[in-house]
TORTIPA-398306 format. One line per field, with one value per residue (C-alpha): residue number from 1; chain; x, y negated, z. Coordinates in steps of 0.1 Angstrom, whole numbers, plus 5000, padded with zeros to 4 digits. Each point is the difference from the previous one (the first is absolute). Example, Ala and Ser with C-alpha at 12.3 -4.5 7.8 and 13.67 -1.06 7.14 Angstrom:
BEGIN
num c(1/2)
cadena c(A/A)
X c(5123/5014)
Y c(5045/4966)
Z c(5078/4993)
//
This chain:
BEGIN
num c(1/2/3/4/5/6/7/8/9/10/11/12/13/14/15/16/17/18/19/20/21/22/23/24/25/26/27/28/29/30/31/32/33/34/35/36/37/38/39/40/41/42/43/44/45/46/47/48/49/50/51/52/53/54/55/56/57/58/59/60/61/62/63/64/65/66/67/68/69/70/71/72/73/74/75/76/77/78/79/80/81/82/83/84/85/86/87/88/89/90/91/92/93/94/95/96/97/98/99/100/101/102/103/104/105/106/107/108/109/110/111/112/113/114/115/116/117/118/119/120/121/122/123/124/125/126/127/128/129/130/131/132/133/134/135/136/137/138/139/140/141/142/143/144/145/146/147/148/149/150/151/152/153/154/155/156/157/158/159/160/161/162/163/164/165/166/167/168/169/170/171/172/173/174/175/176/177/178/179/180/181/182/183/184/185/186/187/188/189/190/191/192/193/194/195/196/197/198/199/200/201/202/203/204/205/206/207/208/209/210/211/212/213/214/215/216/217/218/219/220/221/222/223/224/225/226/227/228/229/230/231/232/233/234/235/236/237/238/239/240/241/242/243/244/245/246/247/248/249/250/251/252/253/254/255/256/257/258/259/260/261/262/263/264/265/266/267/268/269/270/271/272/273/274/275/276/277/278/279/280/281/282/283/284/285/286/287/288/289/290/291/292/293/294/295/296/297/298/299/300/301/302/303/304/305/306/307/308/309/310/311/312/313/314/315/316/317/318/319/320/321/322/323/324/325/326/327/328/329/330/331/332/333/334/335/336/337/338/339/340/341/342/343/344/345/346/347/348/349/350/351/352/353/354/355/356/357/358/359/360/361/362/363/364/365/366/367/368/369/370/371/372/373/374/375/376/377/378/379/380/381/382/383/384/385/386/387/388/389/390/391/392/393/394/395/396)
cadena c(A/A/A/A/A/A/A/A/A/A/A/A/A/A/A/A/A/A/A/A/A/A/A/A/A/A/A/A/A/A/A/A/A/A/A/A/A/A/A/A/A/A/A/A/A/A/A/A/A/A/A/A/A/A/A/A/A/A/A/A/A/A/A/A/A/A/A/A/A/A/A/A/A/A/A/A/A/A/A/A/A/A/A/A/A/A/A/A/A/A/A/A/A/A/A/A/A/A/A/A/A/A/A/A/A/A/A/A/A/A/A/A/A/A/A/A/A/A/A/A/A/A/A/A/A/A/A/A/A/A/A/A/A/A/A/A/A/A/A/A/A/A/A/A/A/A/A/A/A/A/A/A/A/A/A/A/A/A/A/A/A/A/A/A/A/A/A/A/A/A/A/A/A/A/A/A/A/A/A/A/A/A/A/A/A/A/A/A/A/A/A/A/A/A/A/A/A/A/A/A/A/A/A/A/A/A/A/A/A/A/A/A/A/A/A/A/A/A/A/A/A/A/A/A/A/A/A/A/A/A/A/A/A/A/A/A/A/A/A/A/A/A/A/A/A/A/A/A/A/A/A/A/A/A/A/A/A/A/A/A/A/A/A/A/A/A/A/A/A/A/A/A/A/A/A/A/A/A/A/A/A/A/A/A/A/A/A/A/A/A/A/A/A/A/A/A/A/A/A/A/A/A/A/A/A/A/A/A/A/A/A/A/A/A/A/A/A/A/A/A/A/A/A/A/A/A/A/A/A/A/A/A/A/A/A/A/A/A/A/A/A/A/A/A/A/A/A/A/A/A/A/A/A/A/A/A/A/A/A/A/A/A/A/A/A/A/A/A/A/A/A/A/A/A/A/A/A/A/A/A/A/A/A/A/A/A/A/A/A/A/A/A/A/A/A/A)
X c(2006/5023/4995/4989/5036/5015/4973/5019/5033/4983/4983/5037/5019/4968/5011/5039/4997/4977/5024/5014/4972/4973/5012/4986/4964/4979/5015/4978/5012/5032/5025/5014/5025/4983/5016/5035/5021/4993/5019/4966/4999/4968/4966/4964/4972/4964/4976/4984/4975/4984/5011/5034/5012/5028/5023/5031/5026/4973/4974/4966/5000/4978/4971/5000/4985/5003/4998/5030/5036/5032/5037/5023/5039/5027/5016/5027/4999/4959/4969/4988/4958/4980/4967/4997/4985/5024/5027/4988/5033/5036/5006/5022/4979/4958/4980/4972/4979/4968/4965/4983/5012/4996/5020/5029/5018/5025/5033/5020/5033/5013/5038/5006/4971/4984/4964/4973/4999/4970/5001/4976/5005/5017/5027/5033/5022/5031/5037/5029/5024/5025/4971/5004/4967/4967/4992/4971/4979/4970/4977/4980/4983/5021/4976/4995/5036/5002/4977/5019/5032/4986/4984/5038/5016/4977/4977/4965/4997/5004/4976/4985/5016/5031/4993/4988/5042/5017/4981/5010/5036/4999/4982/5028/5025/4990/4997/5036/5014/4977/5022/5030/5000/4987/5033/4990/4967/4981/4992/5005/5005/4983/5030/5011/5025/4967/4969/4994/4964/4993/4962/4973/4980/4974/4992/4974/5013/5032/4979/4974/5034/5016/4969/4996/5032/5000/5026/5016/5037/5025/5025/5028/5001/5013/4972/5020/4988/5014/5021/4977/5016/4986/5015/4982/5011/5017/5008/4993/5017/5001/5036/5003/5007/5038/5011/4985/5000/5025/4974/4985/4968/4972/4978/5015/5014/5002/4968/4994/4972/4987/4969/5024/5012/4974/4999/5011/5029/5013/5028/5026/5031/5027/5029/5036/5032/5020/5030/4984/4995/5030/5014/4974/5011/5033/5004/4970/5006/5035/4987/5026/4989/5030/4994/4979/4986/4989/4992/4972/4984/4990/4988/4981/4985/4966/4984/4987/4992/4979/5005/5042/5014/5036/5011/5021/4999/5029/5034/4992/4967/4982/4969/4969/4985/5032/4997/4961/5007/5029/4983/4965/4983/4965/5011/5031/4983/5017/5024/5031/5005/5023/4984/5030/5014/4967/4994/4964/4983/4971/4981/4969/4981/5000/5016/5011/4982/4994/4967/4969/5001/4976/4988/5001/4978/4977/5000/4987/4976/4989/5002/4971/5027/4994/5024/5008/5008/5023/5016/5008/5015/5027/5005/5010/4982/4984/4967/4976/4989/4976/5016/4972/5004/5029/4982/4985/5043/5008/5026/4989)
Y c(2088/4999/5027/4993/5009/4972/4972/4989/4997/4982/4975/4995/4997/4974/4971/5009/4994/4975/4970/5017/5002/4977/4972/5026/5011/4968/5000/4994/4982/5010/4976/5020/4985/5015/5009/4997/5017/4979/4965/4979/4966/4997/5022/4998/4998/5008/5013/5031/5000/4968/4965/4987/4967/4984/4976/4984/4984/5001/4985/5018/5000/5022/5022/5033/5031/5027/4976/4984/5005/4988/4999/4990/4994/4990/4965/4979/5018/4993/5019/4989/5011/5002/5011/5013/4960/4975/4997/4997/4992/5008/5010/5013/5026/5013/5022/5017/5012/5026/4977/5041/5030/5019/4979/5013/4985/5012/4991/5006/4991/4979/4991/5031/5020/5021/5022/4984/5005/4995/4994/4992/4969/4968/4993/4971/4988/4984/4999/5022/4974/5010/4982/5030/5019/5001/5013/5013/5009/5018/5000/5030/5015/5030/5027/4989/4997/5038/5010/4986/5014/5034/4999/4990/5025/5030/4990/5008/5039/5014/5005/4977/5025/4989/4969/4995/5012/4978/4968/5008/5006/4971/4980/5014/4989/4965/4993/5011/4980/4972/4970/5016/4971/4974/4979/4995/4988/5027/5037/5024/5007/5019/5021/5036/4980/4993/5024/4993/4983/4997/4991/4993/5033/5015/5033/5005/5028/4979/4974/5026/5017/4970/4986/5040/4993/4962/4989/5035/5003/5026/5005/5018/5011/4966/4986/4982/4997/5024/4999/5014/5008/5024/5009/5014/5034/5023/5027/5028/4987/4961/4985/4993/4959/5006/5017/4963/4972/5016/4988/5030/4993/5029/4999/5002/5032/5031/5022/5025/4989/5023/4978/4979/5027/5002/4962/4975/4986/5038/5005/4982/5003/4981/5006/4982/5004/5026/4975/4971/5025/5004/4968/4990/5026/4990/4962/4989/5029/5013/5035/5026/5012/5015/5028/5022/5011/4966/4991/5034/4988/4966/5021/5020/4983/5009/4999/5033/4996/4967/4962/4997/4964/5006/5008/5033/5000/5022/4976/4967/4988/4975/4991/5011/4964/4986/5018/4993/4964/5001/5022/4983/5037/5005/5016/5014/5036/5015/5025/4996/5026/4999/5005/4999/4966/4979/5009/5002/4990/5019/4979/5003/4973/4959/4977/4998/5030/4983/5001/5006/5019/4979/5028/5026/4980/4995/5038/5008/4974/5015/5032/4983/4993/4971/4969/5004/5035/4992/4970/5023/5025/4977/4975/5021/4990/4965/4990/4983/4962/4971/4967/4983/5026/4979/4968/5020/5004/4965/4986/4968)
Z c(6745/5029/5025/5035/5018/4976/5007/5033/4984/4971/5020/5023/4963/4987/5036/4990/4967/4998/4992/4973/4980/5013/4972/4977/5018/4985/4965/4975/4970/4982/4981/4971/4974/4968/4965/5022/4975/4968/4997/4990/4989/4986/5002/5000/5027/4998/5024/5001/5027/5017/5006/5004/5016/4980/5024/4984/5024/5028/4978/4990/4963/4984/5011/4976/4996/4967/4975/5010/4983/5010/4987/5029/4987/5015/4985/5011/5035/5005/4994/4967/5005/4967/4984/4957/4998/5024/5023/5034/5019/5017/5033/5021/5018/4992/5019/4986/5029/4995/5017/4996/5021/4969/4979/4976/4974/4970/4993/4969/4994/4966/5002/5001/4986/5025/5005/5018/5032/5029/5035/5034/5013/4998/4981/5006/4975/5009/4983/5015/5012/4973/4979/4975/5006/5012/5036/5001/5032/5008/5026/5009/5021/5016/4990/4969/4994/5015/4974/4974/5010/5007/4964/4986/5022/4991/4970/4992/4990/5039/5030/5022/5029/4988/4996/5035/5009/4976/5015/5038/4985/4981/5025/5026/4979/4993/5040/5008/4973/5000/5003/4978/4974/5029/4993/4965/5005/4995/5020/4974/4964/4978/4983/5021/5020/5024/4978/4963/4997/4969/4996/5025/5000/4976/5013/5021/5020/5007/5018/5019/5011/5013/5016/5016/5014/5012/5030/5000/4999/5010/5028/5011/5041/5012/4985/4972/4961/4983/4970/4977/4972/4969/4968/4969/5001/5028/4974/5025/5031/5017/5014/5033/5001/5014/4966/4980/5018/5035/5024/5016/5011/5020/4972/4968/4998/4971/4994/4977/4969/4979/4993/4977/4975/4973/4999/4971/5021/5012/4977/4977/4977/4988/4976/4996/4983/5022/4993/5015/5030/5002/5002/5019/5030/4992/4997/5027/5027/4993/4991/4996/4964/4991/5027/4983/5030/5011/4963/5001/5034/4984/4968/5019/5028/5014/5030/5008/5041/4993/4998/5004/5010/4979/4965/5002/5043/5000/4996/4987/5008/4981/5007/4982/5001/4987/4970/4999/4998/4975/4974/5009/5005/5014/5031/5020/4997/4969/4990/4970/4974/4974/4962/4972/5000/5023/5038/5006/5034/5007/5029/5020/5010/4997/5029/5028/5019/5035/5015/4982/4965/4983/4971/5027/5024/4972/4990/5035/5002/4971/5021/5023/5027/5024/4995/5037/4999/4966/5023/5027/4969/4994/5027/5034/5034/4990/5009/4979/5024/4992/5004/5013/5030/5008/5013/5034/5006/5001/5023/5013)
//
């Protein structure tokens, strides 16, 4: 809640602001490319819930509900649209749109072989205009795409308190990237480039906590969406944004978790030839190895005071993410110690340690913490503001 001294400035920030987000206030569908990162060419359709409306090139085709299967592939650059017993027809563009609110439908792909996959909503299938693979767009309701994300993002063994945080963050996230892919045809995708969604939901919890916390987003002073990132694991200590990403932003800065250290995610290792160290130091960042003082600060390296943003700070500085990236290691949190002929990094945590600690955030929700007081925990002076609140702000 935001305390009384602040409600003034609030309100001031809500007419100031207003343009920049009023696109955003009446949202209430999404349009996310689904099953993004697979190169699909054929796959199968069938609803899951309710009736779907079939049109083809414009043209109402077929009413279906359950019972109904279909194989859509694509053939001599058009939608080839088939039952197990006939060929119904080719077209360059179908839309199957849900007649129920409740509707849902599954999806699994064939060239290539995929899981089945279900989803809320409505679903379009056109070509890419390379004509090499499906595009495939669905239509959902935004919570009920939050509630599928926040299900991808955090899974089904946690608290409904933590779910209740992941779905503002998620939901906050969406809304400040909400036209990112707009160019393509689409809002968002469904791979961590925009939030993984995976599923429509199953739990329970995941739904009560995203209906619990309808409209509400977060946002920095200014009265701007944040950027809210999270990461799996903090190992003890978050990064401020600056040291990842060099934007330094009022929010996202370090904090000490302890919450996070007895959880799956807390701690890692990872073992390589000391030779390929070597070269690697040497070839890539010009590392003196042949000065053996040099050579025992990158075979001892640790980080002693906290999170450190170089590799060996003292002379040649490499940074910690580079090396992340290169080795493909959980986190930049880890220390190098030299074991007979293999270097061994000893790591803590998993990603990129901005923002919210997602294990530790569940350990004290756990903890009977409130979401908002977790929020405030790892996002400095934000507020917590219904959208909706917006529309007594407008500018005429």
């Amino acid at each position: 809640m935001l305390k009384a001294k602040h409600i003034t400035i609030v309100l001031l920030l809500s007419l100031l602001s207003f343009h920049a987000i009023a696109g955003i206030v009446n949202a209430s569908v999404v349009n996310v490319r689904i099953l993004t990162t697979k190169v699909i060419n054929s796959f199968i359709f069938s609803p899951l819930e309710g009736t779907y409306l079939v049109y083809a090139d414009g043209n109402l085709i077929i009413e279906t509900d359950a019972s109904g299967i279909f194989q859509m592939s694509i053939e001599k650059d058009v939608i080839t649209l088939k039952t197990f017993e006939k060929t119904i027809g080719s077209y360059s563009s179908i839309k199957i749109m849900s007649k129920d609110i409740d509707a849902a439908f599954k999806i699994k792909s064939v060239i290539p072989e995929s899981k089945v996959r279900s989803y809320s909503g409505s679903l379009t299938v056109d070509i890419t205009t390379d004509k090499k693979q499906f595009l495939l767009i669905n239509k959902v309701e935004l919570e009920k795409y939050i509630a599928g994300v926040v299900e991808s993002e955090s899974g089904t063994k946690t608290s409904l308190e933590y779910y209740k945080l992941q779905a503002i963050l998620c939901r906050t996230y969406l809304l400040a990237h909400i036209n990112r892919h707009i160019l393509e045809g689409y809002q968002v995708c469904d791979d961590v480039h925009c939030q993984a969604y995976l599923n429509k939901h199953n739990e329970n919890d995941v739904w009560k906590g995203v209906i619990e916390t309808r409209g509400l987003v977060v946002v920095d002073s200014d009265l701007n969406l944040i950027t809210s990132a999270f990461h799996s694991n903090c190992g003890g200590q978050t990064v401020n944004s600056e040291n990842v990403w060099t934007v330094s932003t009022s929010y996202l800065k370090t904090v000490k978790d302890t919450f996070c250290l007895s959880m799956p995610h807390a701690k890692w290792q990872r073992s390589i030839p000391l030779e390929d160290w070597k070269s690697y130091l040497q070839l890539k960042h010009k590392y003196p190895i042949d000065d053996s003082l040099q050579m025992n600060n990158a075979i001892s390296f640790s980080q002693p005071n906290g999170r450190a943003i170089y590799f060996v700070d003292k002379g040649l500085k490499i940074p910690l993410k580079i090396i992340r990236a290169d080795f493909q290691l959980k986190s930049t949190y880890f220390s190098v110690e030299q074991k007979g002929d293999m270097i061994v990094f000893n790591g803590k945590g998993y990603g990129h340690g901005v923002g919210l600690c997602q294990e530790g955030a569940m350990a004290m929700a756990k903890n009977k913490i409130l979401y908002k007081d977790i929020l405030n925990y790892y996002y400095k002076d934000v507020h917590l503001i219904d959208l909706s609140a917006l529309n007594y702000f407008r500018l005429e």
